[in-house]
Backbone atoms as SQL, in Angstrom:
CREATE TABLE atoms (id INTEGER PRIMARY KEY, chain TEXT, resi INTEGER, resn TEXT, atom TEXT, x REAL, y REAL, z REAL);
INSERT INTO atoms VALUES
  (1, 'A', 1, 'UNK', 'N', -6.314, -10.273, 17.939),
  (2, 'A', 1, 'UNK', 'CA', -6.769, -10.274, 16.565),
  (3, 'A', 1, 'UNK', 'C', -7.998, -9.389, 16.396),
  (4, 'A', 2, 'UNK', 'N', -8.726, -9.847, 17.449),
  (5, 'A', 2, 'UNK', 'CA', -9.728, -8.518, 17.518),
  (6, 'A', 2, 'UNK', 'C', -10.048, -6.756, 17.594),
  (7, 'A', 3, 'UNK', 'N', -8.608, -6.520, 17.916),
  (8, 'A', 3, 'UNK', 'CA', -8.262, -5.523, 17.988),
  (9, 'A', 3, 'UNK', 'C', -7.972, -4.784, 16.673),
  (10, 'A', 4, 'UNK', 'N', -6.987, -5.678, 15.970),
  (11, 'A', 4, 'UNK', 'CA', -6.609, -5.368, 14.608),
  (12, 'A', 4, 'UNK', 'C', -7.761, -5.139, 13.541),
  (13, 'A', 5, 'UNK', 'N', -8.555, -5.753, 13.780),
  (14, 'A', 5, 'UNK', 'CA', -10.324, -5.587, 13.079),
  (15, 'A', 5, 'UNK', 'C', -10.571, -4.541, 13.358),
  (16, 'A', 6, 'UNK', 'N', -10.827, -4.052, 14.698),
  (17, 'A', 6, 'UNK', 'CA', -11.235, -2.735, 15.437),
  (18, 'A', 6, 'UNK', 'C', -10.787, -1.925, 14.525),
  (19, 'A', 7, 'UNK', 'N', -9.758, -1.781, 14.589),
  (20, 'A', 7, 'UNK', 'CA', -8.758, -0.939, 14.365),
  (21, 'A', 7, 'UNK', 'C', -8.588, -0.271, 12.907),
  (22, 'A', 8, 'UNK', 'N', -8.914, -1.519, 12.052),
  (23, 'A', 8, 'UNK', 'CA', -9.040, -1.632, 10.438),
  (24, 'A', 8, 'UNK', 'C', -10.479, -0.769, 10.297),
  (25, 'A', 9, 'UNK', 'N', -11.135, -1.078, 11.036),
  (26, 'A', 9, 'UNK', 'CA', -12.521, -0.579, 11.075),
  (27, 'A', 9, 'UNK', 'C', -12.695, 1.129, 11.458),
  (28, 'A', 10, 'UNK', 'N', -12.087, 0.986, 12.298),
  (29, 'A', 10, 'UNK', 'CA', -11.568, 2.462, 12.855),
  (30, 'A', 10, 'UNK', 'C', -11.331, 3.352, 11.875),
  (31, 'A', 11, 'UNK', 'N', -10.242, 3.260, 10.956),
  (32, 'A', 11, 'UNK', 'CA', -9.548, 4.023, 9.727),
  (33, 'A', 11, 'UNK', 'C', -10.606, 4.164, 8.442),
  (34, 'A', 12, 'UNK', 'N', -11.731, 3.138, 8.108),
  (35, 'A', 12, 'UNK', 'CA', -12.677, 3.382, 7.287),
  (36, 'A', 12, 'UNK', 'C', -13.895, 4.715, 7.624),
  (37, 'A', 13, 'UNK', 'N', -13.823, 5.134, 9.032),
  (38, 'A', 13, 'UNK', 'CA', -14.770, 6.192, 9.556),
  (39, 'A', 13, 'UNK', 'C', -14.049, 7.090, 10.142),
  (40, 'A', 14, 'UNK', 'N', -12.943, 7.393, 9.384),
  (41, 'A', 14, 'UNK', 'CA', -11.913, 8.812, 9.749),
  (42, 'A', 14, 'UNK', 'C', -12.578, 9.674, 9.489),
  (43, 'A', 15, 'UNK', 'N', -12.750, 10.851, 10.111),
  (44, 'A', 15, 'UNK', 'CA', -13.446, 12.011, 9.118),
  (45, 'A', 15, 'UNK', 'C', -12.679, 13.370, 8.661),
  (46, 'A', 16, 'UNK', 'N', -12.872, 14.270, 8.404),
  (47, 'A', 16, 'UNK', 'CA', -12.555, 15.894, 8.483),
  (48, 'A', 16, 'UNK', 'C', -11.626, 16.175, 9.654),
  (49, 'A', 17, 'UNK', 'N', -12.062, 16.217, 10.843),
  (50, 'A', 17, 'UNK', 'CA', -11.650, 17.036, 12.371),
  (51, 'A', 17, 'UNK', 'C', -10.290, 16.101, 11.943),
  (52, 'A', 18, 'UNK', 'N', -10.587, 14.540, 12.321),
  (53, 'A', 18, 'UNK', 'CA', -10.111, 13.800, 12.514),
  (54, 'A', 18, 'UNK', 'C', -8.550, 13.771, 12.060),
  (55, 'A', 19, 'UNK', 'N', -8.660, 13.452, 10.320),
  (56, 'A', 19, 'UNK', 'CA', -7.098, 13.965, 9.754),
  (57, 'A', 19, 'UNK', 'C', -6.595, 15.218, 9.556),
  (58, 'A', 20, 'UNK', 'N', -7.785, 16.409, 10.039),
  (59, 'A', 20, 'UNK', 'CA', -7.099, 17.417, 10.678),
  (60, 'A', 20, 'UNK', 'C', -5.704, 17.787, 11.572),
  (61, 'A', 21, 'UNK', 'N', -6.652, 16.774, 12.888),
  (62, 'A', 21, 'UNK', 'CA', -5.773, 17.167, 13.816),
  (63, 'A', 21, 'UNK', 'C', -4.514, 15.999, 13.806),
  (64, 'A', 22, 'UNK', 'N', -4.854, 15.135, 12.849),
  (65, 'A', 22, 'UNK', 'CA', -3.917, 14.015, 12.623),
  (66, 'A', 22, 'UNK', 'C', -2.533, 14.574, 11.273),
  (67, 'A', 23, 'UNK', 'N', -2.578, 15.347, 11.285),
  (68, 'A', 23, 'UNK', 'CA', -1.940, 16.627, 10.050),
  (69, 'A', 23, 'UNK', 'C', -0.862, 17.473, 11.217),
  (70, 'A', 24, 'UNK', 'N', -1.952, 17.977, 12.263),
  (71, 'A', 24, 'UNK', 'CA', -1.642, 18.990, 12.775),
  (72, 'A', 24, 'UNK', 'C', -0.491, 18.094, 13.962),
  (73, 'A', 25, 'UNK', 'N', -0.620, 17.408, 14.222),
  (74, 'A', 25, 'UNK', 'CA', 0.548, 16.468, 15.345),
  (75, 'A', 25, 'UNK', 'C', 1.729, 16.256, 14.604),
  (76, 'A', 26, 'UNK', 'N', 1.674, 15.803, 13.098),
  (77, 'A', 26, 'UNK', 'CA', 2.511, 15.517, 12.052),
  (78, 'A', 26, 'UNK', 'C', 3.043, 16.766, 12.019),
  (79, 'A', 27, 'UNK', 'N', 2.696, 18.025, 12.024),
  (80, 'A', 27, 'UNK', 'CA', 3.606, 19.055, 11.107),
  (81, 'A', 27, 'UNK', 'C', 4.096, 19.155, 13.152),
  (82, 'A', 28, 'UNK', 'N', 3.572, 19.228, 14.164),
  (83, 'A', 28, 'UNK', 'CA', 4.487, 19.758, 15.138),
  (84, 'A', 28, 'UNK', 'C', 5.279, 18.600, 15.859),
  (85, 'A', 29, 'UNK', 'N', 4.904, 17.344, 14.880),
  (86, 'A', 29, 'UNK', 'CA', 6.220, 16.382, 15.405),
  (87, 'A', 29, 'UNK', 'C', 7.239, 16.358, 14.619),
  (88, 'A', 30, 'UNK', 'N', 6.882, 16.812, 13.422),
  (89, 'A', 30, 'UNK', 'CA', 8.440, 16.769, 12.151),
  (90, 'A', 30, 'UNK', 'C', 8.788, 17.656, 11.973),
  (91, 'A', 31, 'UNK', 'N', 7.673, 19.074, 11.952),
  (92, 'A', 31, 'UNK', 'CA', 8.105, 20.230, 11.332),
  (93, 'A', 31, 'UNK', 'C', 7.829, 20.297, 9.927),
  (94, 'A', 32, 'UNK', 'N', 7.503, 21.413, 9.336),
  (95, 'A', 32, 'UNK', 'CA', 7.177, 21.779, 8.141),
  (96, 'A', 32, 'UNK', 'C', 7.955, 21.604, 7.389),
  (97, 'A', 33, 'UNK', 'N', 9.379, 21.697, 7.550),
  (98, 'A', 33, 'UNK', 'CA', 10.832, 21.172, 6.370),
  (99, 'A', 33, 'UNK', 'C', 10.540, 19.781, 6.367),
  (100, 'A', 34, 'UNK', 'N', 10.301, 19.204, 7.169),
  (101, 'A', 34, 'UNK', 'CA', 10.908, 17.628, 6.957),
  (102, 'A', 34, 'UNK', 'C', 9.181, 16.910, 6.521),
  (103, 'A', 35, 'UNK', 'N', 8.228, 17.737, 5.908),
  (104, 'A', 35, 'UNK', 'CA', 6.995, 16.754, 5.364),
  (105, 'A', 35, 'UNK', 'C', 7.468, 16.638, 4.457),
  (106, 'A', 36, 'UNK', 'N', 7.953, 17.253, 3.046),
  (107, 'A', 36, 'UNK', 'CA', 8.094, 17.362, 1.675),
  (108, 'A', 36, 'UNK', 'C', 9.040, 15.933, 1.923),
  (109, 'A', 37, 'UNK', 'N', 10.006, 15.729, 2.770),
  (110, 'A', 37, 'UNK', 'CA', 11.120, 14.687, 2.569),
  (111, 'A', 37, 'UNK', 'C', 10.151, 13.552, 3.228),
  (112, 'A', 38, 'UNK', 'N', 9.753, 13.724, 3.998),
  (113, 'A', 38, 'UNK', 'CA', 9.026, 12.733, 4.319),
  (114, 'A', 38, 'UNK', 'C', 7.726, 11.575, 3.416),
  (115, 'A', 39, 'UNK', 'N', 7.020, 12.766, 2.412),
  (116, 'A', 39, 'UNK', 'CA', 6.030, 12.609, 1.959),
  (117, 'A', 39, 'UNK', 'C', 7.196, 11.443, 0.841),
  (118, 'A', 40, 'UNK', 'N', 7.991, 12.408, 0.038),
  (119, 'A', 40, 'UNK', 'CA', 9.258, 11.376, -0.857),
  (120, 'A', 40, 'UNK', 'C', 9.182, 10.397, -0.447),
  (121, 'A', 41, 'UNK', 'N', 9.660, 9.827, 0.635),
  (122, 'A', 41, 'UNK', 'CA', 10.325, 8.596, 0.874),
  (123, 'A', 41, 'UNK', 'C', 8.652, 7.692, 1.100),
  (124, 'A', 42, 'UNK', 'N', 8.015, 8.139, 1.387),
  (125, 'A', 42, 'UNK', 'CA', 6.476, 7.269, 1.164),
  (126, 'A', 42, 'UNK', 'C', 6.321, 7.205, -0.343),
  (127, 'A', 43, 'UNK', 'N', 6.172, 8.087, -1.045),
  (128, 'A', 43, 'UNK', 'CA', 6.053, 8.131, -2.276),
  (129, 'A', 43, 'UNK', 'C', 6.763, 6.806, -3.321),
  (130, 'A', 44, 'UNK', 'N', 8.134, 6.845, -2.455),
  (131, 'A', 44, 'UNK', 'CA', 8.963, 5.549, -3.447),
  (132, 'A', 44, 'UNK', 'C', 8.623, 4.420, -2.601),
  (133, 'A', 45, 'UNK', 'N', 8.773, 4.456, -1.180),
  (134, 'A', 45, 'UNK', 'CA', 8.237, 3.058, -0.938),
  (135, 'A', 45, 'UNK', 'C', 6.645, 2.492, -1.233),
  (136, 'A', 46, 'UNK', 'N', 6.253, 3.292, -2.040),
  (137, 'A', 46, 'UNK', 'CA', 4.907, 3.002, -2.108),
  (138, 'A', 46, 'UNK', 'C', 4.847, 2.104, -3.714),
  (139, 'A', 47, 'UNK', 'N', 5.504, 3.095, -4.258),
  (140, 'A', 47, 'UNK', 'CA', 6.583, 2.910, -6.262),
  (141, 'A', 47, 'UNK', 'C', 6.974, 0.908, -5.592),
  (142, 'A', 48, 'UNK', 'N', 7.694, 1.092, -4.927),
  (143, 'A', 48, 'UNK', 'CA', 8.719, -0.118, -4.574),
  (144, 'A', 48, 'UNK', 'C', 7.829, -1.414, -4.203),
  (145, 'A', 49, 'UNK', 'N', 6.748, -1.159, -3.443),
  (146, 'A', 49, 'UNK', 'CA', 6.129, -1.857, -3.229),
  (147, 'A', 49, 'UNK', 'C', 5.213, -2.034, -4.104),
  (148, 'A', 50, 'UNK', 'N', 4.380, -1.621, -4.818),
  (149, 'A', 50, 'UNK', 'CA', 3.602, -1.655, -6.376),
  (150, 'A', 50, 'UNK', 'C', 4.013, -2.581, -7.453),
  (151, 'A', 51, 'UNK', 'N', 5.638, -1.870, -7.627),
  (152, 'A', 51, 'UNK', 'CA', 6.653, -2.322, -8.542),
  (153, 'A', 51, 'UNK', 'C', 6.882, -4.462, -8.165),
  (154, 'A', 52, 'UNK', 'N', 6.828, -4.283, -6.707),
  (155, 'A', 52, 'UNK', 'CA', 7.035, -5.622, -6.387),
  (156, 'A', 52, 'UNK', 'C', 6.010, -6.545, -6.641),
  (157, 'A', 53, 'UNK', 'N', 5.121, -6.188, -6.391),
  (158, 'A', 53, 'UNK', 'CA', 3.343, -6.421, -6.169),
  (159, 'A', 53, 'UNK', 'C', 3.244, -7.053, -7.285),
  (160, 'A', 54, 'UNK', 'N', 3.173, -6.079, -8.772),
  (161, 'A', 54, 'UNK', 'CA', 3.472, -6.555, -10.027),
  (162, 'A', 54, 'UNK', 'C', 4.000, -7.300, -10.633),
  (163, 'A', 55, 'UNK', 'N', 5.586, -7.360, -10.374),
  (164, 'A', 55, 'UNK', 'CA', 6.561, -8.208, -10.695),
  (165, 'A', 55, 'UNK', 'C', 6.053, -9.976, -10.131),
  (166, 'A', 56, 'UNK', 'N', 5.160, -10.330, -8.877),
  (167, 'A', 56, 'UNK', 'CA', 5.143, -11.158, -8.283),
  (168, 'A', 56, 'UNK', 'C', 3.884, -11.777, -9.182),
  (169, 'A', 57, 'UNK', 'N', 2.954, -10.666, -9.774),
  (170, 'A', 57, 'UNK', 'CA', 1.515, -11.190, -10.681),
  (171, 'A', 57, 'UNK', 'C', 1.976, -11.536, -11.654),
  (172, 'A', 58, 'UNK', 'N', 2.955, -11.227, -12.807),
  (173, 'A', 58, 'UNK', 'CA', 3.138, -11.231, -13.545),
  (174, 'A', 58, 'UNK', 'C', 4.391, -12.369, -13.845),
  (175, 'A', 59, 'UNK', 'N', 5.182, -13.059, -12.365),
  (176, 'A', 59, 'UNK', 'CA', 5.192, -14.268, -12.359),
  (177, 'A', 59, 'UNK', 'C', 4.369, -15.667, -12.291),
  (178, 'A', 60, 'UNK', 'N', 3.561, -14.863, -11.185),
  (179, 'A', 60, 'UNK', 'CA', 2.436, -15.895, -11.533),
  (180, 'A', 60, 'UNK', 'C', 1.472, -16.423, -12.565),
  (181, 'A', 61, 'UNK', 'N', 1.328, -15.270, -13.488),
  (182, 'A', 61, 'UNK', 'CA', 0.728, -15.482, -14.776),
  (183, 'A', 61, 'UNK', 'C', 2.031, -15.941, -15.651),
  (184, 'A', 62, 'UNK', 'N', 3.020, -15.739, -16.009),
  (185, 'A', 62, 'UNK', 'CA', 3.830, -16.511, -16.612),
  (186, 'A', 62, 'UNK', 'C', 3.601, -18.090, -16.443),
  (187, 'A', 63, 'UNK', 'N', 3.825, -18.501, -15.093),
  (188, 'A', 63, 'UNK', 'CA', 4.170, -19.590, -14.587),
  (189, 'A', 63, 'UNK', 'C', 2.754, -20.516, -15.087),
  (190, 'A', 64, 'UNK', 'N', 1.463, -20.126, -14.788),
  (191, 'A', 64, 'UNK', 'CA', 0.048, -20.440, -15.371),
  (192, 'A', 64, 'UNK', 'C', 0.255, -20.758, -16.832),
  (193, 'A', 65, 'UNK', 'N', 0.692, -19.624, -17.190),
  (194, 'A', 65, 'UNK', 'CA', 0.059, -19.765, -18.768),
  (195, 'A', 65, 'UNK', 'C', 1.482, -20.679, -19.217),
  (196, 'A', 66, 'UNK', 'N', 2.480, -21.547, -18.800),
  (197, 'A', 66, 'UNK', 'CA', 3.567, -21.954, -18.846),
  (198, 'A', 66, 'UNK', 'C', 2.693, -23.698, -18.525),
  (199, 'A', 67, 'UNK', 'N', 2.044, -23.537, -17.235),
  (200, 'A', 67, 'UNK', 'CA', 1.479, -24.842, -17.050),
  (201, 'A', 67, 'UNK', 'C', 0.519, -25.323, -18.550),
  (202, 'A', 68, 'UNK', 'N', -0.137, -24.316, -18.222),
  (203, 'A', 68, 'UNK', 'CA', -1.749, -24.206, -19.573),
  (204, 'A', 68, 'UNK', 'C', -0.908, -24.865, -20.609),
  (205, 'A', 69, 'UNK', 'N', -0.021, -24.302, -21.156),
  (206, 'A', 69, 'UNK', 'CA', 0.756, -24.817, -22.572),
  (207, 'A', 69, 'UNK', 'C', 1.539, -26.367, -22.614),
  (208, 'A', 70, 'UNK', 'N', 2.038, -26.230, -21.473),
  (209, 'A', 70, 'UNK', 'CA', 2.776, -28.305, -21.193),
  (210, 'A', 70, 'UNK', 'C', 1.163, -28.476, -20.928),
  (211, 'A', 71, 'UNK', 'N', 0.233, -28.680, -20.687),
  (212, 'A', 71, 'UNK', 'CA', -0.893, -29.639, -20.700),
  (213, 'A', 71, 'UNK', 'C', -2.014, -29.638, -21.580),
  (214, 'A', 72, 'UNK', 'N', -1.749, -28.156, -22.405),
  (215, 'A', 72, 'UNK', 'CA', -2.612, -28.513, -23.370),
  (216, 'A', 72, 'UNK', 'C', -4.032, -27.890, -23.141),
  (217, 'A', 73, 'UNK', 'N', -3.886, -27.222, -22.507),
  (218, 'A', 73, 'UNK', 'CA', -5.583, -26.778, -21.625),
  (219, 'A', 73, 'UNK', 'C', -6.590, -26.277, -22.598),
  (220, 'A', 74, 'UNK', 'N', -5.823, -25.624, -23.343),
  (221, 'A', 74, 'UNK', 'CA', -7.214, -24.856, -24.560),
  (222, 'A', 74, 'UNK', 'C', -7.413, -25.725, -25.438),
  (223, 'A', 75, 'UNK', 'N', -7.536, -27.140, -25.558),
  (224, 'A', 75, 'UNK', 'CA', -8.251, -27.231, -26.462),
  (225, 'A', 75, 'UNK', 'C', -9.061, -28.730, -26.040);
């Protein structure tokens, strides 16, 4: 578990060089054709996951303001 802290901690003091050369491993492990497709499919799972994120708040505020009203809360 401690590690995972580390680690979280780690990614807040990335710098310049750093996602440089973290760029530069990416384009000679995929290749320059396959970032654009790559970057896509982050792009929607990112949409997908947002989209879900939302959908899950916006049950929960239903469901609240559903309680609030059977009990009467505002007044």
């Amino acid at each position: 578990m401690v590690g995972f802290f580390y680690f979280c901690a780690m990614l807040l003091f990335i710098g310049g060089p750093e996602i440089f050369i973290i760029l530069l491993f990416v384009v000679l492990f995929f290749g320059a054709n396959k970032i654009p497709e790559l970057a896509r499919g982050l792009g929607k799972a990112m949409r997908e996951l947002k989209d879900a994120s939302n959908e899950i708040k916006k049950d929960i505020r239903d469901s609240t303001n559903k309680l609030k009203d059977d009990f009467d809360l505002d007044k």
